[in-house]
C-alpha positions in Angstrom: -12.3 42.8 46.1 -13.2 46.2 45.1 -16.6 47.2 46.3 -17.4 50.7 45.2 -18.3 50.1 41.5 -20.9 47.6 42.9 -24.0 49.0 43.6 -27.2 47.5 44.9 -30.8 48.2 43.8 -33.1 49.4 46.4 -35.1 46.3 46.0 -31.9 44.1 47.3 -31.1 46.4 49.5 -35.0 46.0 51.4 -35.5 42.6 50.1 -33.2 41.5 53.5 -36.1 43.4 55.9 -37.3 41.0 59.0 -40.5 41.9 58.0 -42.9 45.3 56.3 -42.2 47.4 59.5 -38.4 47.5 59.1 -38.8 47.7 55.8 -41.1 51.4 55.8 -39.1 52.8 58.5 -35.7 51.7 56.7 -36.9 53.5 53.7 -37.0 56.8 55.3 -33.4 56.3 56.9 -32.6 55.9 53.1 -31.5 59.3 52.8 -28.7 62.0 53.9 -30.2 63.5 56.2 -30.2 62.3 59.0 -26.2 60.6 58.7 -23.1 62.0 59.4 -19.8 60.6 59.2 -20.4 57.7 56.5 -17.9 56.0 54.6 -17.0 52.5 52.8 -14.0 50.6 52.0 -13.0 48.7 49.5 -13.3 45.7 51.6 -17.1 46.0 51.7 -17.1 47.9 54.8 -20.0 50.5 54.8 -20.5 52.6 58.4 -22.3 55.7 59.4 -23.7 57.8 62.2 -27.4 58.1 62.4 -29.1 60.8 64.5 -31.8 59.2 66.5 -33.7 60.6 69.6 -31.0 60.9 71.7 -28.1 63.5 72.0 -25.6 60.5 70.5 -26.4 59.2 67.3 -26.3 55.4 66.7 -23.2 53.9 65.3 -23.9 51.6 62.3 -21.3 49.1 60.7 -22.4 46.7 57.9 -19.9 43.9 56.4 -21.3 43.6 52.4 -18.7 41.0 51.4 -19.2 38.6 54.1 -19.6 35.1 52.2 -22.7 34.2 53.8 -24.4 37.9 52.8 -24.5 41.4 55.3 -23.6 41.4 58.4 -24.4 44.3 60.4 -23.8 45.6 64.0 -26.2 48.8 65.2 -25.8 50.8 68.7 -29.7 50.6 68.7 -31.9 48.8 71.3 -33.3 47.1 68.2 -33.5 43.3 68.1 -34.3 42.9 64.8 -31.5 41.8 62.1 -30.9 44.0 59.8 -32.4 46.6 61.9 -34.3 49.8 60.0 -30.7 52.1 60.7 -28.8 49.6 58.7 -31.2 49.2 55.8 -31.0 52.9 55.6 -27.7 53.0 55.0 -27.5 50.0 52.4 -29.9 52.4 50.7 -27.7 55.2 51.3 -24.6 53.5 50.2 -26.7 52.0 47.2 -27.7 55.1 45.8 -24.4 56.0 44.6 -24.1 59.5 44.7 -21.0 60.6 46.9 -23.2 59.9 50.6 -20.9 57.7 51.5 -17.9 58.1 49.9 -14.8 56.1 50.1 -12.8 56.8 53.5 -10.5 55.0 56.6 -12.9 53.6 59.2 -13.6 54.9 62.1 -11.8 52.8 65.1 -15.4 51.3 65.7 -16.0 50.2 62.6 -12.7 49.0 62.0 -12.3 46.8 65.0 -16.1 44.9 64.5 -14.8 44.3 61.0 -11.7 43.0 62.1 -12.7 40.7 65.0 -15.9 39.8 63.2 -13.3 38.5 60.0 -11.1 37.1 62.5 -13.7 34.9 64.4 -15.1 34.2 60.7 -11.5 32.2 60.5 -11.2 30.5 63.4 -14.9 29.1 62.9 -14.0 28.0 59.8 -11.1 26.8 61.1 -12.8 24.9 64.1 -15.3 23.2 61.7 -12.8 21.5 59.7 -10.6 20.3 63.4 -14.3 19.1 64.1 -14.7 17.3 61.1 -11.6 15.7 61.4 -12.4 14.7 64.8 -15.5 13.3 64.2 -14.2 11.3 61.1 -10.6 10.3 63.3 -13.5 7.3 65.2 -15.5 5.8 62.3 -16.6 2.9 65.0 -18.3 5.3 67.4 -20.1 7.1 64.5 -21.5 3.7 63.2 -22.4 2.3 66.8 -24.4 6.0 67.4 -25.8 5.6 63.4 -27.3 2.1 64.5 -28.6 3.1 67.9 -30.6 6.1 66.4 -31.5 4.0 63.7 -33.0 1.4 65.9 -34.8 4.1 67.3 -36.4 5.1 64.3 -37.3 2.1 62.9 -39.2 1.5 66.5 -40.9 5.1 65.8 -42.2 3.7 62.5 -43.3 0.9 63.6 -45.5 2.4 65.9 -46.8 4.8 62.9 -47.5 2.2 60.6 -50.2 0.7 63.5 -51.2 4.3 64.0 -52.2 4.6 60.8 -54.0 1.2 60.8 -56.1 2.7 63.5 -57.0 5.3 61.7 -58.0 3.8 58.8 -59.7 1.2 60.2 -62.0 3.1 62.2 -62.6 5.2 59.3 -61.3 8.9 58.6 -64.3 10.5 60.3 -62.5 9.7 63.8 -59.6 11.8 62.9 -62.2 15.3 62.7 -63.6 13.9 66.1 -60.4 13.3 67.7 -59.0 16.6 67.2 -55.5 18.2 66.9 -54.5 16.6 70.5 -54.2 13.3 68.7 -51.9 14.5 66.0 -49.6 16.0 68.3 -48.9 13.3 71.1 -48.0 11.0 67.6 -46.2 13.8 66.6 -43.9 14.1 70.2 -43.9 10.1 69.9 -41.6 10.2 66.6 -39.7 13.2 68.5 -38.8 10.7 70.7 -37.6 8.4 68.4 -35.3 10.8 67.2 -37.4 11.2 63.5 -38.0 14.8 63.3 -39.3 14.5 59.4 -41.8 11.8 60.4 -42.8 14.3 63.4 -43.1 17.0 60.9 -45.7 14.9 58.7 -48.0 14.2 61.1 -48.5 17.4 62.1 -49.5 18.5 59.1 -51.8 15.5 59.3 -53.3 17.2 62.3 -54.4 20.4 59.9 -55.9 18.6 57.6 -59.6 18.0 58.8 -60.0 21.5 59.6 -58.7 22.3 55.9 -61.7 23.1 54.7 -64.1 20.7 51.8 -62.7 17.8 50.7 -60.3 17.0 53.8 -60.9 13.7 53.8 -59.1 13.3 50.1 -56.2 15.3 51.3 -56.2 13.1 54.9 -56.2 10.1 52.6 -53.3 11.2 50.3 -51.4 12.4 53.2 -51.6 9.2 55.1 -50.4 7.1 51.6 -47.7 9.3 51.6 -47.1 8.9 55.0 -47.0 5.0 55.2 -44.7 5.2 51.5 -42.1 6.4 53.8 -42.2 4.7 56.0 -42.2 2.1 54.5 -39.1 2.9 52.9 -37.3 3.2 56.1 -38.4 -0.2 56.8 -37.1 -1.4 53.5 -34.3 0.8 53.1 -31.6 -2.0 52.4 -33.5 -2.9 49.5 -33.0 0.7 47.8 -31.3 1.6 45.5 -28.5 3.8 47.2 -29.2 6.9 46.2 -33.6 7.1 46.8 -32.4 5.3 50.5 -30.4 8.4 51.0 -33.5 10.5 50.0 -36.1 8.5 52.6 -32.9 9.2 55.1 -33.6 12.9 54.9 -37.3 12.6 54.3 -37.5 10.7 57.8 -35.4 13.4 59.2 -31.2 11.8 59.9 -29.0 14.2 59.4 -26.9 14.2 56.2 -23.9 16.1 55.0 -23.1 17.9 51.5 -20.4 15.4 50.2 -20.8 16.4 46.3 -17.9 17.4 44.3 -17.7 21.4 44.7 -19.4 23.2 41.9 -17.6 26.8 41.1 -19.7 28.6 39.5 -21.1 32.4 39.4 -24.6 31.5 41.3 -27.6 34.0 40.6 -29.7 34.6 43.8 -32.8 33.7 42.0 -35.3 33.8 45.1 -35.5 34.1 49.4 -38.1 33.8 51.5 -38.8 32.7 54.8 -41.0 30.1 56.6 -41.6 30.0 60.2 -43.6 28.2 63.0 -43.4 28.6 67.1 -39.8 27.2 67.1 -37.7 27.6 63.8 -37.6 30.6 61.2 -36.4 28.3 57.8 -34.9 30.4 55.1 -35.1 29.0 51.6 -32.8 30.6 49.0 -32.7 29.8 45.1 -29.6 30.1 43.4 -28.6 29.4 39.8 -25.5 28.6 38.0 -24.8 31.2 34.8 -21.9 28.4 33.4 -23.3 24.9 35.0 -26.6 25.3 34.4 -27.7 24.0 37.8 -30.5 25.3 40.6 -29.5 24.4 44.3 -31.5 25.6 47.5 -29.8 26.8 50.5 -31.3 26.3 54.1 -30.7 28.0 56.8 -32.3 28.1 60.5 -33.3 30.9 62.4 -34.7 30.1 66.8 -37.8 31.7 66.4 -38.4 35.1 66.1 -34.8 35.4 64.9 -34.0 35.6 61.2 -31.1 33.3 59.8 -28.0 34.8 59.3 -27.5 33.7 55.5 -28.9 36.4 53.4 -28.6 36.9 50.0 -30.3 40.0 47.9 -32.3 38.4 44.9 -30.5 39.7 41.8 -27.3 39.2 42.8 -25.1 37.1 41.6 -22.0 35.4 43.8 -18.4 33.3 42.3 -18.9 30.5 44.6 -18.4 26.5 45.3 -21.5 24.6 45.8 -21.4 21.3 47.2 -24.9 19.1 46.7 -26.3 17.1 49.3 -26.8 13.1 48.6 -30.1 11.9 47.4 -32.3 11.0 44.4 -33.7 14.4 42.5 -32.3 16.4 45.4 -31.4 20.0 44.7 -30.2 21.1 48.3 -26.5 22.3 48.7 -24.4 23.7 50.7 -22.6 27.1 50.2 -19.0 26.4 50.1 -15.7 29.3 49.3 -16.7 32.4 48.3 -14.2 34.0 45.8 -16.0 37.5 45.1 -18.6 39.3 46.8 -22.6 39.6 45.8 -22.4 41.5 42.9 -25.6 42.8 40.5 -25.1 40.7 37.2 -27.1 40.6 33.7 -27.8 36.9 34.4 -31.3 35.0 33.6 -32.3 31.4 34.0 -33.9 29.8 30.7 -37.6 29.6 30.5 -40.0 26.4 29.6 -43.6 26.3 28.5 -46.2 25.4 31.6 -46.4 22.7 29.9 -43.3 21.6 30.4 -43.1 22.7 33.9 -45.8 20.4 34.6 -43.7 17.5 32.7 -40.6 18.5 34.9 -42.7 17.7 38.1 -43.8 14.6 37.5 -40.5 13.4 36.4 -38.8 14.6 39.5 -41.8 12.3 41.6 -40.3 8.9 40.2 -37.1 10.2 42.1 -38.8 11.7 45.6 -42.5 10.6 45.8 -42.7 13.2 48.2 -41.5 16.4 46.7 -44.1 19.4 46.7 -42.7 21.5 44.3 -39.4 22.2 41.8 -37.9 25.1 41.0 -38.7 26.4 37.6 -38.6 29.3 35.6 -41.4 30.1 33.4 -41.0 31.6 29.7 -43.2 34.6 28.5 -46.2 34.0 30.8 -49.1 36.6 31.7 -50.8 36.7 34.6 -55.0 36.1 34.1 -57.5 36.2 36.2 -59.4 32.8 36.0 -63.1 32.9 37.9 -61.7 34.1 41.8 -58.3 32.2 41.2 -55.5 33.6 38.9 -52.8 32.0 36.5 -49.8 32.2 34.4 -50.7 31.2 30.6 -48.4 31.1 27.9 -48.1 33.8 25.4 -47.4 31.6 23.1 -50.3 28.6 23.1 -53.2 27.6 25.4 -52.0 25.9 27.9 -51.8 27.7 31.7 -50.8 26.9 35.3 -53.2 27.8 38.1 -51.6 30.0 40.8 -51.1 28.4 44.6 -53.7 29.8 47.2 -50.7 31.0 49.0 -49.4 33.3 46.1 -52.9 34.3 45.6 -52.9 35.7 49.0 -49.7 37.4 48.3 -48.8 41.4 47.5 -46.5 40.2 45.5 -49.3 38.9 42.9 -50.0 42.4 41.9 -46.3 43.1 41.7 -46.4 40.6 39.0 -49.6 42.1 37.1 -48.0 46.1 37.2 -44.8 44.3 35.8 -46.8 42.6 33.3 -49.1 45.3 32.1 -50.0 42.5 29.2 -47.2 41.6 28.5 -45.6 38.3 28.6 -43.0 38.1 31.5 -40.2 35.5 32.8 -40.9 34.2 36.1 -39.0 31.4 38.4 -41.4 29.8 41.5 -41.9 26.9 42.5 -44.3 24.3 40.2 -46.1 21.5 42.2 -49.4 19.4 42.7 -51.1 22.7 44.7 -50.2 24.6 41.4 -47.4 27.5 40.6 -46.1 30.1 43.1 -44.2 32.7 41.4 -41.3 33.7 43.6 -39.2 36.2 41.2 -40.1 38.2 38.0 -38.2 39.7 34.8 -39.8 41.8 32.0 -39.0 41.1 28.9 -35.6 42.0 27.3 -32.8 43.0 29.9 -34.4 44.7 33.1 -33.6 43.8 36.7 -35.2 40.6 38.7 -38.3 41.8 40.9 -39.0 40.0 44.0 -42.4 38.7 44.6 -42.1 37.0 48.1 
């Protein structure tokens, strides 16, 4: 793998910031300055000493071809990941002219790269003994399948008469009642080992303090709520594959057992969700020869970012392995064969209109889905009262922006990009409206992250 002809952009290289503060105070490492002693391989190893405000200067080492993106080691107190000295050297290394120059590693360098790709092994290695183990006793999987199962079903049991309550005493008793309510259901399907129905009904919990028109959005919530479970209930008369999907929905774990796609996967988008316990990482990718979008997830504790990180642009020679369910798009990252590399790669576009089609369709496979991944073709940006949207260029027809992008920097991103002109943007397109994600101009320029 031969790293120095690949160069990053700056906006890859800051696009993997924890947040805006490491991202201003890695831009102003970004420079010679204040480094001494750089140097990369040809292995994707990328080191450097930065002068801090101490009399020793921190020791930075950053491994770029690491198959689940950078992974970096600083001397710094810092606890964030990547910290602002290792952004500024990406950006040093990214900028291409001669600051860090091909070299031998230091012995610091060289032994974290080494015991990092050794460990790298013997993980991989232990995860495949474990799966073997785990699959050597089919009859004590089953047996712990049907006790958590039992649990479950006893969890939704007791949501289905929850929700009777509720609606029988009217949805005005759930503004009275409070959060509190929500909650102690919530811990109730914790118990029962169903973190996805847990998950639902705390969002139930938000709902009445949404803002006008709660009691619609209560209402739908709670059909959708009772659909699934419902379907747990029912779930030996599905069909095989939407019984896999109310599996995850409800929150059992699953593994990827699709056939292995190779493919070269464009990073199409990443971005992060968090609450008090769990930083979730979604990332887009897109396959240049297959033609297929898959979403990888990975988990953070809180206050941590996940460790896969991939810079939006790139693109990545890869297996992909899909997870099982009806309409479902999430995959696992398998063998990586080449290193994140930039790459003249676009997604096709569709109309809105067609976006809009595209959702629906993918409802009669996962009733609850909020959104699908989809790329928009020569859209402008348009103000539309106090809300904005991406019309087509090409007829009048339009998709409302989400109140989340609205609230977004990235919005205006999107409108200098545009300047009136029509654009190519992938988001995600569901019932709350479009929320653009990443942007190209027309012709042949370089993705622009908006998240």
């Amino acid at each position: 793998m031969t790293q120095q002809g690949v160069r990053w952009t700056a906006d890859q290289v800051l696009a993997l910031a924890p947040d805006a503060a490491s991202r201003k105070a890695g831009s102003k490492l970004g420079a010679a300055g204040p480094w001494s002693e750089a140097g990369s391989t040809d292995e994707g190893t990328v080191w450097g000493l930065c002068k801090g405000s101490g009399s020793k200067p921190y020791q930075t080492v950053i491994d770029i071809a690491d198959a689940a993106g950078p992974a970096y080691k600083c001397s710094c107190p810092s606890r964030k990941f990547p910290c602002k000295h290792a952004l500024g050297l990406l950006l040093l290394w990214a900028g291409g002219d001669g600051a860090v120059p091909p070299a031998q590693p230091p012995d610091w360098a060289e032994q974290w790269a080494r015991g990092r790709r050794q460990r790298s092994e013997e993980k991989r290695a232990a995860g495949a003994s474990a799966s073997s183990t785990a699959s050597g006793d089919p009859e004590a999987a089953r047996r712990r399948a049907e006790r958590r199962a039992v649990r479950v079903t006893a969890g939704a049991t007791e949501l289905e008469q929850r929700l009777t309550d509720l609606l029988r005493g009217g949805l005005a008793g759930a503004e009275q009642a409070g959060y509190g309510m929500w909650e102690e259901t919530a811990a109730r399907m914790v118990d029962a080992q169903a973190p996805g129905l847990a998950a639902r009904v705390r969002e139930l919990g938000a709902i009445p303090a949404s803002g006008p028109g709660w009691p619609v959005r209560l209402l739908e919530e709670c059909a959708l709520l009772h659909l699934l479970d419902q379907g747990w209930l029912r779930r030996e008369r599905l069909p095989g594959a939407l019984s896999d999907t109310v599996r995850s929905r409800v929150g059992l774990p699953v593994s990827a057992d699709g056939p292995p796609v190779r493919d070269r996967w464009l990073v199409l988008a990443q971005y992060d969700t968090a609450d008090v316990k769990l930083t979730t990482r979604r990332i887009w990718l897109y396959g240049a020869d297959s033609g297929r979008t898959a979403l990888l997830l990975s988990y953070g504790a809180a206050g941590r970012a996940p460790e896969l990180a991939l810079p939006v642009g790139l693109a990545l020679e890869a297996e992909v392995a899909a997870y099982p369910g009806t309409g479902q798009l999430r995959a696992a990252l398998g063998e990586q064969f080449a290193p994140p590399a930039p790459a003249a790669i676009q997604p096709p576009g569709v109309t809105t209109a067609e976006a809009t089609a595209r959702y629906g369709e993918a409802l009669r496979d996962d009733p609850w889905l909020d959104s699908v991944p989809v790329t928009l073709d020569r859209v402008l940006p348009t103000p539309d009262g106090d809300s904005w949207q991406l019309a087509d260029a090409d007829s009048d027809t339009a998709l409302p922006l989400t109140p989340a992008a609205r609230a977004r920097p990235g919005l205006w991103r999107l409108v200098a990009l545009s300047g009136g002109r029509p654009v190519k943007v992938f988001g995600e397109c569901g019932h709350r409206g479009f929320t653009p994600l990443t942007a190209w101009p027309e012709g042949e320029g370089e993705a622009v992250r908006l998240c």
